[in-house]
C-alpha positions in Angstrom: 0.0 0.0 0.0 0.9 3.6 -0.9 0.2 7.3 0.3 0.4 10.4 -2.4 0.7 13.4 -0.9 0.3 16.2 -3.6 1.1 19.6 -1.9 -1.1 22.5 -3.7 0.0 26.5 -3.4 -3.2 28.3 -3.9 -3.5 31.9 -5.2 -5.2 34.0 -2.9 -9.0 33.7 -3.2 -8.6 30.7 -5.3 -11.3 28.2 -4.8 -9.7 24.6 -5.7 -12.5 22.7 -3.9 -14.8 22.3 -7.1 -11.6 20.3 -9.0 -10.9 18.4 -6.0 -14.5 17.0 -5.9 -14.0 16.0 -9.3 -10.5 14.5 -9.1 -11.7 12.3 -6.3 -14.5 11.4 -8.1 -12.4 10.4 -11.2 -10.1 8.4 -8.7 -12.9 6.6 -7.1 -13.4 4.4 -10.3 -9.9 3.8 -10.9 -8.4 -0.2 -9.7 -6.4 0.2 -6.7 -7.7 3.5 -5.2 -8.6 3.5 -1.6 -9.5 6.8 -0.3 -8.1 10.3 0.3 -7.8 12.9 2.9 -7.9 16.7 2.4 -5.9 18.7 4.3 -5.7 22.5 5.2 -3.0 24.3 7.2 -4.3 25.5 9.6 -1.8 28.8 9.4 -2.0 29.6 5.8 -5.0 28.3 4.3 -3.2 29.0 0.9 -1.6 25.6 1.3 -3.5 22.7 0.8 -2.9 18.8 1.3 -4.5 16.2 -0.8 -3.2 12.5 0.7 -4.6 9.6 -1.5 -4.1 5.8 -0.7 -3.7 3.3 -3.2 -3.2 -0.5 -3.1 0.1 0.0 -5.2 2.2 2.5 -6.9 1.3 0.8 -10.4 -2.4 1.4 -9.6 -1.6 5.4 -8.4 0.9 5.3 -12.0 -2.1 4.5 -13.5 -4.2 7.3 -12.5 -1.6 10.0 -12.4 -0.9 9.1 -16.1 -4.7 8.9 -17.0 -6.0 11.4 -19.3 -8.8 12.2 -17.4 -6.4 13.6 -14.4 -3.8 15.3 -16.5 -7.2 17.2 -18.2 -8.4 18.0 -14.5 -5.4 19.3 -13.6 -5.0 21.3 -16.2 -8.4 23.5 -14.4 -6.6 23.5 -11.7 -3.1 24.9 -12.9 -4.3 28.5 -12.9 -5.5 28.2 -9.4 -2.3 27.3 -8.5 0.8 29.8 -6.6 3.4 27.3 -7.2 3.5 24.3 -9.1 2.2 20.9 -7.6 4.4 18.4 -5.0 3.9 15.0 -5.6 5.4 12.6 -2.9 5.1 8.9 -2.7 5.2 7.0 0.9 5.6 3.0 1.3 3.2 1.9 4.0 5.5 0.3 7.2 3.9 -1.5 9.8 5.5 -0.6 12.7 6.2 -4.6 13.7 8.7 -4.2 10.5 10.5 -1.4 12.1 14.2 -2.7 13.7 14.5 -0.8 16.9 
């Protein structure tokens, strides 16, 4: 299992909440999604977490290769301060961790 977190700079009054819907939506029918979390700093709310889980980084390549995100995205890019951070975590159980 996988996390994505994409990191999102917003222009000031920007409202990225409509394209979020919709990219979730999108990801909800693709094989190996598993759900997502949206975050909002709670200091600037210019900065805006999404973190998605997927079975396996094949099933999040998949998606973030997809047409229909790279056309989403592309509403999104004018919203946007700074361009997008992508970051992909392994899932460790903790019993695997060596103390």
């Amino acid at each position: 299992m996988i996390k994505v977190i994409n990191g999102y700079k917003l222009k000031r009054g920007a409202d990225l909440q409509p394209v979020l819907l919709r990219l979730r939506e999108h990801a909800m029918s693709y094989p190996g999604y598993v759900g997502a979390e949206n975050l909002v700093s709670d200091k600037d709310p210019s900065i805006v977490a999404i973190i998605t889980t997927w079975d396996s980084v094949e099933h999040w390549r998949n998606w973030q290769e997809s047409r229909m995100r790279g056309d989403i995205m592309k509403e999104a890019e004018p919203l946007l301060e700074e361009e997008l951070r992508v970051s992909v975590y392994r899932v460790l159980s903790t019993t695997q961790w060596v103390g």
